[in-house]
PLY file of the C-alpha trace (Angstrom):
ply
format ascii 1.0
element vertex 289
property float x
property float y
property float z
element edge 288
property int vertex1
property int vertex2
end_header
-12.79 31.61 35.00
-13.12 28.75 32.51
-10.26 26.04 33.28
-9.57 24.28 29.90
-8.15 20.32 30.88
-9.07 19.05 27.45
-7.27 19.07 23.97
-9.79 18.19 21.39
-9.20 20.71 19.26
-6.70 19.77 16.15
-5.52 20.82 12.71
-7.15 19.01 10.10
-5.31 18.19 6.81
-5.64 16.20 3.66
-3.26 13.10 3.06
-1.77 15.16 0.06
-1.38 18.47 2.22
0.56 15.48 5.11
2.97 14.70 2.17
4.11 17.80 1.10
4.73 19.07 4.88
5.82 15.65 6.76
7.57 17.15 9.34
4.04 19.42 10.39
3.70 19.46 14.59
0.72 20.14 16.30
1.53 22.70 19.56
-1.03 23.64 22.33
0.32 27.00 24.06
-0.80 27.92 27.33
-3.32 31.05 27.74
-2.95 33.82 29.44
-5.85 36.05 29.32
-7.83 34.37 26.88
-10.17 31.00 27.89
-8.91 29.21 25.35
-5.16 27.30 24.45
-4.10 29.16 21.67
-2.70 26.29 19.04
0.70 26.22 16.47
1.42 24.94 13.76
4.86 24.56 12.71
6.53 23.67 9.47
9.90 21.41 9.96
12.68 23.64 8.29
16.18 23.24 6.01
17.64 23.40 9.60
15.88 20.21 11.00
17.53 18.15 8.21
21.07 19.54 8.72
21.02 19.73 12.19
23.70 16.85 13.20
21.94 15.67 16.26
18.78 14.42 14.41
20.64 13.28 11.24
19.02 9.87 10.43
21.37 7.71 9.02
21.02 5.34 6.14
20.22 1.77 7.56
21.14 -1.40 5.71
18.10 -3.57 5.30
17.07 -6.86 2.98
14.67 -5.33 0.32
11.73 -8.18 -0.46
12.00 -7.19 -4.22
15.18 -9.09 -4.18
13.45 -12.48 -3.44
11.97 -12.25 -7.14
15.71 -12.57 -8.47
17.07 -16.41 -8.87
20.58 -14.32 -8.12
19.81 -13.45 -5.13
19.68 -16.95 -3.70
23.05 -17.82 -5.58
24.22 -15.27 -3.54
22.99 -16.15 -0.32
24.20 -20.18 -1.42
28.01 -18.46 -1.91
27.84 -17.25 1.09
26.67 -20.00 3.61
28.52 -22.29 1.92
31.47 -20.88 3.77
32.32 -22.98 7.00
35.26 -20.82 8.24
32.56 -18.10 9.86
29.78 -18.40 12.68
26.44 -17.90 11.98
26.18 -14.51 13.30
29.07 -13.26 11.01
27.21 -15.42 8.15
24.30 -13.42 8.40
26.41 -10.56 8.48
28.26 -11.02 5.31
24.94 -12.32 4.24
22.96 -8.65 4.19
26.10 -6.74 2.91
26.46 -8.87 0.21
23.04 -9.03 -1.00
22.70 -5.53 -0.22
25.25 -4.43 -2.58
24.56 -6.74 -4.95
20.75 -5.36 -4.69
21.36 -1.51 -5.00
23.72 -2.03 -7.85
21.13 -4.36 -9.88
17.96 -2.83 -8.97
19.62 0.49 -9.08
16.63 3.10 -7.95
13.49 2.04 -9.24
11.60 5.57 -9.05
14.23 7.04 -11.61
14.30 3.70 -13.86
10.38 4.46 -13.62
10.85 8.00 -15.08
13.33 6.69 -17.97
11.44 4.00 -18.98
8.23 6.20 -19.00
10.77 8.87 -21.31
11.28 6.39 -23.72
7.65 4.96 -24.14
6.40 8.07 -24.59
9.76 9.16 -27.28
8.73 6.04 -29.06
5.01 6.52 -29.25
5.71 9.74 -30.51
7.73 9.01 -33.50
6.07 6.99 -37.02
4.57 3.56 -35.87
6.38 0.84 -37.83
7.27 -2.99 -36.42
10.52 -2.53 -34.44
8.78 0.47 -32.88
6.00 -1.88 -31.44
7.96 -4.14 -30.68
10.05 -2.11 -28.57
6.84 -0.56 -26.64
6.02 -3.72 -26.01
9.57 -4.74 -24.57
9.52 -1.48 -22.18
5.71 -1.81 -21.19
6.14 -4.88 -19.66
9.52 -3.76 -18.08
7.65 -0.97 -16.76
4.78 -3.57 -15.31
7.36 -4.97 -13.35
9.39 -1.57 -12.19
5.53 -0.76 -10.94
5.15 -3.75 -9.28
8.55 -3.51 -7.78
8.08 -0.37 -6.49
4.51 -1.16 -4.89
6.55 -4.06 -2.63
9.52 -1.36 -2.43
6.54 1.03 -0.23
4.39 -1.83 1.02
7.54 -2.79 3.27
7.90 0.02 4.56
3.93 1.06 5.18
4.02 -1.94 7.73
0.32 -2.35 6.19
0.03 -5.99 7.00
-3.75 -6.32 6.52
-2.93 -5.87 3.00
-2.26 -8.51 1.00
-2.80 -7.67 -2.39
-2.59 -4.45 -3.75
-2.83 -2.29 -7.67
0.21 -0.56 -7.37
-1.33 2.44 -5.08
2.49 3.58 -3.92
0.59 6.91 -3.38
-1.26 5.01 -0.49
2.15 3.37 0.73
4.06 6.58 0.79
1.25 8.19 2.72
1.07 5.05 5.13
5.33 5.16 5.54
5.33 9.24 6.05
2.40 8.75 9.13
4.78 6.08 10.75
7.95 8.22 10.36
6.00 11.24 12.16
4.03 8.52 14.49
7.52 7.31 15.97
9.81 10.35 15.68
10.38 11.57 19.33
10.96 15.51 19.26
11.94 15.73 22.84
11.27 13.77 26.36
11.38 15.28 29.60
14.22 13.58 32.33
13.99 13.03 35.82
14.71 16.99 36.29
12.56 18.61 34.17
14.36 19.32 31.50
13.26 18.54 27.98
15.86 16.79 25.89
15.66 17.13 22.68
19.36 15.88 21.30
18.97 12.57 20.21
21.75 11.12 21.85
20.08 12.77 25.01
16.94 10.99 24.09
18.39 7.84 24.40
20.53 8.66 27.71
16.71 8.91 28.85
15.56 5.90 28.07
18.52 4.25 29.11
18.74 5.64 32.77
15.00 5.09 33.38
15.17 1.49 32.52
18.27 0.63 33.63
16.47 1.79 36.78
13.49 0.32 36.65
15.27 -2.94 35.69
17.83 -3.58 38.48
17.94 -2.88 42.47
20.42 -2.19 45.15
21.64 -3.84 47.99
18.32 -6.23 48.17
17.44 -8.15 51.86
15.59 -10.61 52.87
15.85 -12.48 49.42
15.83 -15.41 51.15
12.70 -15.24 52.83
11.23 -13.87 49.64
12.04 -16.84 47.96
10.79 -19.08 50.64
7.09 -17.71 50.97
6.43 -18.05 47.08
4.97 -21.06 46.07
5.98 -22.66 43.24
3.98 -22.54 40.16
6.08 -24.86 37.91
5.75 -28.72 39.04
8.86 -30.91 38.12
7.02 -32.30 35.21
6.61 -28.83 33.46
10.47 -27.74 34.00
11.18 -31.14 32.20
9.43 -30.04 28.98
10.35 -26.57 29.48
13.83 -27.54 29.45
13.58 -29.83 26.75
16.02 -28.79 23.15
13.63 -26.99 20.65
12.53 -29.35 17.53
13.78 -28.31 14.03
9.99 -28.44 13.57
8.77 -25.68 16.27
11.41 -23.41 15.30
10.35 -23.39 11.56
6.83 -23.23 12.81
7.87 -20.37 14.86
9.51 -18.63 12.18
6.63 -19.14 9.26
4.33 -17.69 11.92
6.03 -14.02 12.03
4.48 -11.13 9.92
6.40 -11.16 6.83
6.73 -7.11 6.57
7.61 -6.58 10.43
10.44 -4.89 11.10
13.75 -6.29 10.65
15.90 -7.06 13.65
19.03 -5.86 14.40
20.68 -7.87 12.12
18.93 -6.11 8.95
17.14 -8.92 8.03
13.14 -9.03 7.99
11.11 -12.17 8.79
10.37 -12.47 4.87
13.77 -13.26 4.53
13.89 -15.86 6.47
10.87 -17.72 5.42
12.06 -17.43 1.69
15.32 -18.92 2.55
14.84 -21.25 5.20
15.82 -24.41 3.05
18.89 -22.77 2.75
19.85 -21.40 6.00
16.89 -22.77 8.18
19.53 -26.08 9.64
22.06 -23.65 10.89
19.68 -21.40 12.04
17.92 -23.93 14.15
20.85 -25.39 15.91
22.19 -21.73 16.86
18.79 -21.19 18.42
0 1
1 2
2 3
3 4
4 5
5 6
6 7
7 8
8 9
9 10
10 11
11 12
12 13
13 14
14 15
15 16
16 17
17 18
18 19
19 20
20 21
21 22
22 23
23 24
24 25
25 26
26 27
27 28
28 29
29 30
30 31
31 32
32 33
33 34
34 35
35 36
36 37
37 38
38 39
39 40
40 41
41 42
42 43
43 44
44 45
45 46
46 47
47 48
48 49
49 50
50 51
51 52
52 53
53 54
54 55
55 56
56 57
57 58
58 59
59 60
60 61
61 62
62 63
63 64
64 65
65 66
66 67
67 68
68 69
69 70
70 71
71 72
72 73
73 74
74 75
75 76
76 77
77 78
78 79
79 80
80 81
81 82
82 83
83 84
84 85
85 86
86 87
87 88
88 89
89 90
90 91
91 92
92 93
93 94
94 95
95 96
96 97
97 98
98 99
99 100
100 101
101 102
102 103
103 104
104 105
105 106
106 107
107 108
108 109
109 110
110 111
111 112
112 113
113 114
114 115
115 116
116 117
117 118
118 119
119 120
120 121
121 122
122 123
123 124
124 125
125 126
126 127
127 128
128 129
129 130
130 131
131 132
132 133
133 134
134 135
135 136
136 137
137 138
138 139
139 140
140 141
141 142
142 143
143 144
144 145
145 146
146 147
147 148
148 149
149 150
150 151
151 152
152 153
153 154
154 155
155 156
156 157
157 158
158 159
159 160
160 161
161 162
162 163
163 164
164 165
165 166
166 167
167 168
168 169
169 170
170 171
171 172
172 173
173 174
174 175
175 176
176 177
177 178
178 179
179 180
180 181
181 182
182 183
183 184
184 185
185 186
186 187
187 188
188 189
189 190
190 191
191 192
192 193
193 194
194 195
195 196
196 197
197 198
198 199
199 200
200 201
201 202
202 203
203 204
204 205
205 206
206 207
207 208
208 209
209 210
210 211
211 212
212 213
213 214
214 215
215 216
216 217
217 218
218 219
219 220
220 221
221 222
222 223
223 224
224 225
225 226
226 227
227 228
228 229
229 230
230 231
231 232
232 233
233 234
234 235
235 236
236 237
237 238
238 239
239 240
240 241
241 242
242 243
243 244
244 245
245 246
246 247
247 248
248 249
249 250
250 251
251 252
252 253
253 254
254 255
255 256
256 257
257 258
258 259
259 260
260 261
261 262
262 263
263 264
264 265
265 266
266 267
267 268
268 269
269 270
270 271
271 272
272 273
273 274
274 275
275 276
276 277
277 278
278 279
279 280
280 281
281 282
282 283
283 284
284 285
285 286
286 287
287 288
């Protein structure tokens, strides 16, 4: 009897084949009479995107594009201008704000792409005369920028920091975003029982129990005692600068030092945002923190 402990074997697919089938998962079954794990493939269905307990739903999030548009900051200006809110709240009424003014301005680049792409090709087609060229000219350098916007529109969401520059590959992007989504999606964990849960909800009741567990303890003794045989590591000297107010200087440092394209926080807003408005916001910012 041959007793298989290793899973080397996988499917193999092109990044094109990965696009068209994003929800793809890789299952090894267990054998029976046969010396090898018999392997499945299966294709995510209609079902998996109407099925309510993995319904993902639309999150609210600065867009970098935005940073481009002198607006934007005139919005942002409006905003924290206001002294009747906290900062939190600010930042609140900060995102929706510039979220809605975003989405109605910017509107959805891939189909402005397509319509501008319509009409270049409408124009080109008809008699060449001077307003003709002139209007090519007008809607190819619109469409420069609707590329370009599009590129940053991906690159945020590819998370590929190590690169800087790129020539408006949003082929590359997409590809990079759809390996996260299936990189982080969680189809099921297994609880304390046994049981695999694959609700989402459920997911998260797992997660929550174990560290909640993990995290805190129950009728401790001896703490005393505890506390008495450690040494202490931190000398009086130390706590002093420890303890010591940040600087409006280290906290800009701090902040100029995060990846620009990292996730946002739970706030909505990205470290990019941040960094391109810190002359307007940074002040408050630092004496919250």
């Amino acid at each position: 009897m041959i007793l298989i402990t290793r899973k080397d074997l996988r499917f193999c697919a092109t990044s094109s084949w990965v696009s068209k089938f994003p929800r793809c998962t890789n299952y090894h079954l267990l054998n029976y009479t046969s010396d090898h794990n018999p392997m499945l493939l299966v294709f995510g269905t209609n079902h998996d995107f109407m099925d309510d307990s993995h319904a993902k739903t639309s999150i609210k999030r600065f867009e970098n594009i935005w940073i481009q548009d002198p607006a934007c900051l005139q919005v942002i200006k409006d905003i924290w201008t206001q002294d009747n809110e906290e900062t939190k709240a600010k930042l609140q009424s900060v995102l929706d704000k510039v979220y809605h003014w975003g989405t109605t301005t910017y509107g959805h680049i891939p189909k402005e792409i397509k319509s501008t792409q319509a009409k270049i090709l409408d124009l080109k087609a008809q008699p060449p005369d001077r307003d003709n060229i002139n209007q090519i000219k007008q809607l190819e350098t619109k469409m420069e920028d609707l590329l370009f916007k599009e590129e940053q529109w991906w690159a945020q969401r590819a998370k590929a920091h190590w690169l800087q520059h790129g020539d408006k590959n949003s082929k590359f992007f997409h590809f990079k975003v759809t390996q996260r989504q299936r990189k982080n999606k969680i189809n099921f964990i297994r609880d304390i029982h046994g049981t695999n849960q694959t609700h989402n909800k459920d997911i998260q009741l797992v997660f929550q129990t174990y560290f909640t567990k993990i995290s805190t303890s129950s009728n401790p003794t001896n703490m005393q005692k505890t506390i008495n045989i450690v040494a202490n590591r931190v000398q009086p000297q130390m706590q002093d600068y420890l303890s010591e107010d940040f600087t409006a200087a280290e906290v800009s440092f701090a902040t100029h030092q995060l990846k620009s394209n990292a996730a946002p926080g739970p706030d909505g807003l990205n470290a990019k945002f941040y960094q391109a408005y810190w002359d307007t916001i940074g002040g408050e910012i630092t004496q919250t923190v």
